[in-house]
Each structure stands twice: as structure tokens, then as C-alpha cells.
C-alpha positions in Angstrom: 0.0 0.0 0.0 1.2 3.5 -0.9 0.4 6.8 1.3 -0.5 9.1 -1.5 -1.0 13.2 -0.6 -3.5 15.0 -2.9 -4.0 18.6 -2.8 -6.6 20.4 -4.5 -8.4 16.3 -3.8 -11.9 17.9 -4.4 -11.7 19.4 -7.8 -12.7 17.8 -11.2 -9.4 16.4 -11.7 -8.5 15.8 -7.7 -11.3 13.9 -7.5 -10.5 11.3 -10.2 -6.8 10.8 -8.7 -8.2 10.1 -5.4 -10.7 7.5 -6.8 -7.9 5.9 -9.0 -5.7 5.5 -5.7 -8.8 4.5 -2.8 -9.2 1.7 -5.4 -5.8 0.9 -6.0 -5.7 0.3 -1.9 -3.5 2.9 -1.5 -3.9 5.4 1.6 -4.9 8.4 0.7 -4.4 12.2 2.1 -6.9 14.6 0.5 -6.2 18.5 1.4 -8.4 21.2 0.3 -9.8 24.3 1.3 -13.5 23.8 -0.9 -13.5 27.1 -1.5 -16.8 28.7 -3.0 -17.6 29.0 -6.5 -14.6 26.2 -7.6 -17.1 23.4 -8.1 -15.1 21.5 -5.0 -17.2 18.6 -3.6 -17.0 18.0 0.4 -16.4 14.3 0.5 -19.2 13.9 3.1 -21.8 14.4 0.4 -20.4 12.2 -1.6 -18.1 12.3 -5.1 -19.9 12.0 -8.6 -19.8 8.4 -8.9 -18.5 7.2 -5.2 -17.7 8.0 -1.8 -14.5 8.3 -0.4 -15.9 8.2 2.9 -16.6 4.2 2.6 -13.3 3.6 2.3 -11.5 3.2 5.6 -7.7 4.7 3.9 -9.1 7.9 3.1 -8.5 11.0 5.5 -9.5 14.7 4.0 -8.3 18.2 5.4 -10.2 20.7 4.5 -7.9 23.3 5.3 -5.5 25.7 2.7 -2.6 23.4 2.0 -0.4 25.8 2.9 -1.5 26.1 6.9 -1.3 22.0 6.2 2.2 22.0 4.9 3.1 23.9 7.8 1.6 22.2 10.6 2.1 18.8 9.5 6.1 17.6 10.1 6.0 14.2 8.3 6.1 13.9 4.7 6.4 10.7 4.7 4.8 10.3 1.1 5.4 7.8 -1.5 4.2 10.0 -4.2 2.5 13.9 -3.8 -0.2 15.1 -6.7 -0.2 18.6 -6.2 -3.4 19.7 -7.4 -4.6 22.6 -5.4 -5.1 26.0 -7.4 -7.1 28.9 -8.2 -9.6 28.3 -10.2 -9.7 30.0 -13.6 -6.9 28.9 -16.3 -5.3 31.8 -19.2 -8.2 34.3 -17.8 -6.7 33.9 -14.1 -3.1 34.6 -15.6 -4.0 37.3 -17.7 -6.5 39.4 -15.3 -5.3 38.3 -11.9 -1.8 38.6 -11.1 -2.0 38.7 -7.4 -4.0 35.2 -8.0 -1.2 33.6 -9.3 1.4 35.1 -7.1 -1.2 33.0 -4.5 -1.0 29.9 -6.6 3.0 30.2 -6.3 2.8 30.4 -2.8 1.7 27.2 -2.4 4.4 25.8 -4.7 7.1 27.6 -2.1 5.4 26.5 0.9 5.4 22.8 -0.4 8.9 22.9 -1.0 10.5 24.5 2.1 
């Protein structure tokens, strides 16, 4: 069994790689914040399709990654999907600087 950390678990794509690896066996680590308006899906209601909650190897955080990154002092991963980001693609980049200065901060938190 791997221990798998997700962030940004509750998107569109977040959600499939959590499925993929709650099938596989694997333990999985689900962070995100569900913000509003980013289509995120609490895992107590339930994922489009299945329900992570059924599955004894999943534990979510629903918490910005970065306060997680920081309070947590094991990273004893086998593999990290970082997935956690603003919401909004070329738009976001082109309108929204500050936004993606945020997005980088998560990157540099991860990392120290």
C-alpha cells in the first residue's frame, strides 16, 4: 500500500486521482480548502460516482494546503499530486496577477 497526498483532492481532476488511488488500496491524504464557487465537492456528500468516505484509507483536510504544509512535520509520502489551485486557467493569468502570485505560494510552501 502507498500513502498518497493529494491537494486540490476535491476538484474535477483531484477527485478522479483520489478514486484511481482509494481503489488501488492505496492510503490516501486529501487537502483542500472547498472554496466557494470552484465546483469543489466536500467528500461527506459524496463524489460523482463514489464515496471516499466508505473507504476506511481515506482521510481529508479541508484546510489551505499551505497552513497543512506547515503544521504537519511528516512527509512521509510515496508520491504527492499537487493539485490545489485557483480556479480559472489563461483568464486567471492574464486578469489576476496577485491570483497567481497565490498559486505560487503554495508551490514555495510545499517545498521549504
Amino acid at each position: 500500500m502507498k500513502k498518497i497526498l493529494i491537494t486540490g483532492g476535491a476538484g474535477f481532476v483531484g477527485r478522479r486521482f483520489v478514486k484511481r488511488y482509494l481503489d488501488a488500496g492505496d492510503e490516501v491524504h486529501c487537502v483542500d480548502p472547498i472554496a466557494q464557487d470552484t465546483g469543489g465537492i466536500h467528500p461527506d456528500r459524496g463524489f460523482p460516482l463514489y464515496a471516499p468516505r466508505d473507504y476506511a484509507n481515506f482521510h481529508f483536510y479541508q484546510q489551505d494546503c499551505r497552513e497543512w504544509f506547515r503544521e504537519r512535520q511528516d512527509n512521509d509520502f510515496d508520491y504527492v499530486f499537487h493539485l490545489a489551485a485557483m480556479v480559472g486557467g489563461r483568464a486567471m493569468i492574464e486578469n489576476k496577477p496577485l491570483a497567481v502570485a497565490d498559486d505560487l505560494s503554495i508551490d514555495a510552501e510545499y517545498w521549504q
